[in-house]
PAMARKE-42965 format. One record per residue: x, y, z negated of N, C-alpha, C in turn. Coordinates in steps of 0.05 Angstrom, whole numbers, plus 5000, padded with zeros to 4 digits. Layout:
N
XYZXYZXYZ/...
# end
This chain:
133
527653384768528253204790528253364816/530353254837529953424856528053214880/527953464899525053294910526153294940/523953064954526052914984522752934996/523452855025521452855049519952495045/517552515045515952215047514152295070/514052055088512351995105511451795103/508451695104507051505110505051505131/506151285151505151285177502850955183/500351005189499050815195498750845236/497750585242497450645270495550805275/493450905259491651125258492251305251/494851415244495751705250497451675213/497851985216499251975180496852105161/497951865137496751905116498052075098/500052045091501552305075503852425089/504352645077506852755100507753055079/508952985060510753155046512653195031/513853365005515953284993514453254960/516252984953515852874924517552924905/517352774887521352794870520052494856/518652264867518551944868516851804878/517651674891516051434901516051154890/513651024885514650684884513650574900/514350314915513550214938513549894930/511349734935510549454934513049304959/515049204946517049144966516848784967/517748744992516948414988519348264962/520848394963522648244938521748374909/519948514911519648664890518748944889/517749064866516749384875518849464855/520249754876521949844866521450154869/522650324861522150654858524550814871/524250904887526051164903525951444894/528651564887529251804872530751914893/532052264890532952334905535852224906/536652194930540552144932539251794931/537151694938537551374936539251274950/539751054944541550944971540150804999/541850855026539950865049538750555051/536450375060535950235057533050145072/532049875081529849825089529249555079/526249585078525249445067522649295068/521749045074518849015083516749015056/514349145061512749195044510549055052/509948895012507348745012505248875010/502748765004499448914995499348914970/499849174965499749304941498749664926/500449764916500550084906503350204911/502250414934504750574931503350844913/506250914891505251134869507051404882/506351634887506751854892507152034871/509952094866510052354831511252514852/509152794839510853054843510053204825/512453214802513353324782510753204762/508553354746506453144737504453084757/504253104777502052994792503052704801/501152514794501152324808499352204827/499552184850498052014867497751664878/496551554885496051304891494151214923/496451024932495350934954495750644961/493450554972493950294970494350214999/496750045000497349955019498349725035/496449615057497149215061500149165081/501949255073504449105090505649365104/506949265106508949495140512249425124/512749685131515949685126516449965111/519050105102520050225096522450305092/523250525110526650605114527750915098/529850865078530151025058533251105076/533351355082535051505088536051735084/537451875085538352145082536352305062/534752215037534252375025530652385042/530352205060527152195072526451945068/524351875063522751565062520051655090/520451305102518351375121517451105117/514551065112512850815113511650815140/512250495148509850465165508550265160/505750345156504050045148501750035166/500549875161499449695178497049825165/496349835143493150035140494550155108/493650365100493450555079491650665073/491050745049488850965039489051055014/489251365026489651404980486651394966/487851304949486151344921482651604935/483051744942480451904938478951844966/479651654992478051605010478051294999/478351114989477150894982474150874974/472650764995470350674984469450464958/469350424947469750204919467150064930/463950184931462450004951463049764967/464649804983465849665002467649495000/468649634985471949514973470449264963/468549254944467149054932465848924944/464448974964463248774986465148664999/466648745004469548555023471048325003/471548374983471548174952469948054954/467548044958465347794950465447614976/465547735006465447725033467547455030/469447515023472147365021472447165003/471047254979471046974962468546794972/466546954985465046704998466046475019/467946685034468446435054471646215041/472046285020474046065012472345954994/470145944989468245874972466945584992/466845665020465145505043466645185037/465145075048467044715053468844685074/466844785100468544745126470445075127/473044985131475145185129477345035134/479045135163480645055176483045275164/485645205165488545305153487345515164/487445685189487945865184485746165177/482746025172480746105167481446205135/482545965132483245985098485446285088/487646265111489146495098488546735108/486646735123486246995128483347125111/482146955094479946955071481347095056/484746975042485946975022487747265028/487847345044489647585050486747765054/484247775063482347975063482448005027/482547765010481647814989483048004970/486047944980488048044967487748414978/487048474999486748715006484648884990/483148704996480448854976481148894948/481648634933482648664909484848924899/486248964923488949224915486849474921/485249464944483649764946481549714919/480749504902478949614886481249754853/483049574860485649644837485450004835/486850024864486250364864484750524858/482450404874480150664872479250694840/480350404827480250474789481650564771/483050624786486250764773485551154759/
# end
């Protein structure tokens, strides 16, 4: 396979920044996989796994939302938070899981107390996915 430019950009600077030969990316219509010669394209990204192959290495990073624009043979993410696989704390990751099912667990919980329980949970849940991968 031949291999293309990936960037992944958080507002805290970049997390990856090299060449692959695949990416898959948690897309809101779906997770789909970028090869070289894809076609040009953008796309908003849910909280999920983006998978990194170069050649047999594979990597993993988990990531809650942003976007992604497939061009000329370069992919550039920008999300909103990322972390690969080897800085995930799983500690934490698991305390933020329990943190979150406690408070949709509570009685008093107003709409939007509620979705923002349910989107911490879903975050944690994808960083503990990873860090067990």
């Amino acid at each position: 396979m031949k291999p293309f430019e990936v960037q992944i950009l958080t507002p805290n600077g970049s997390v990856f920044n090299g060449t692959v030969t695949g990416i898959k990316l948690p897309g809101t219509e779906g997770n789909f996989e970028v090869l070289y010669n894809h076609a040009s394209l953008m796309s908003g990204l849910e909280v999920g796994v983006i998978t990194i192959k170069n050649d047999s290495k594979v990597d993993y990073i988990a990531v809650s939302g942003g976007f992604v624009e497939v061009n000329s043979n370069k992919v550039t993410v920008l999300a909103e938070s990322a972390e690969p696989k080897e800085e995930i704390d799983l500690q934490r990751a698991l305390e933020s899981k329990k943190r979150a099912e406690e408070r949709l667990a509570a009685e008093k919980k107003n709409a939007v107390d509620q979705i923002r329980a349910e989107l911490a949970l879903s975050r944690a849940m994808n960083r503990i996915k990873v860090a067990q991968q």
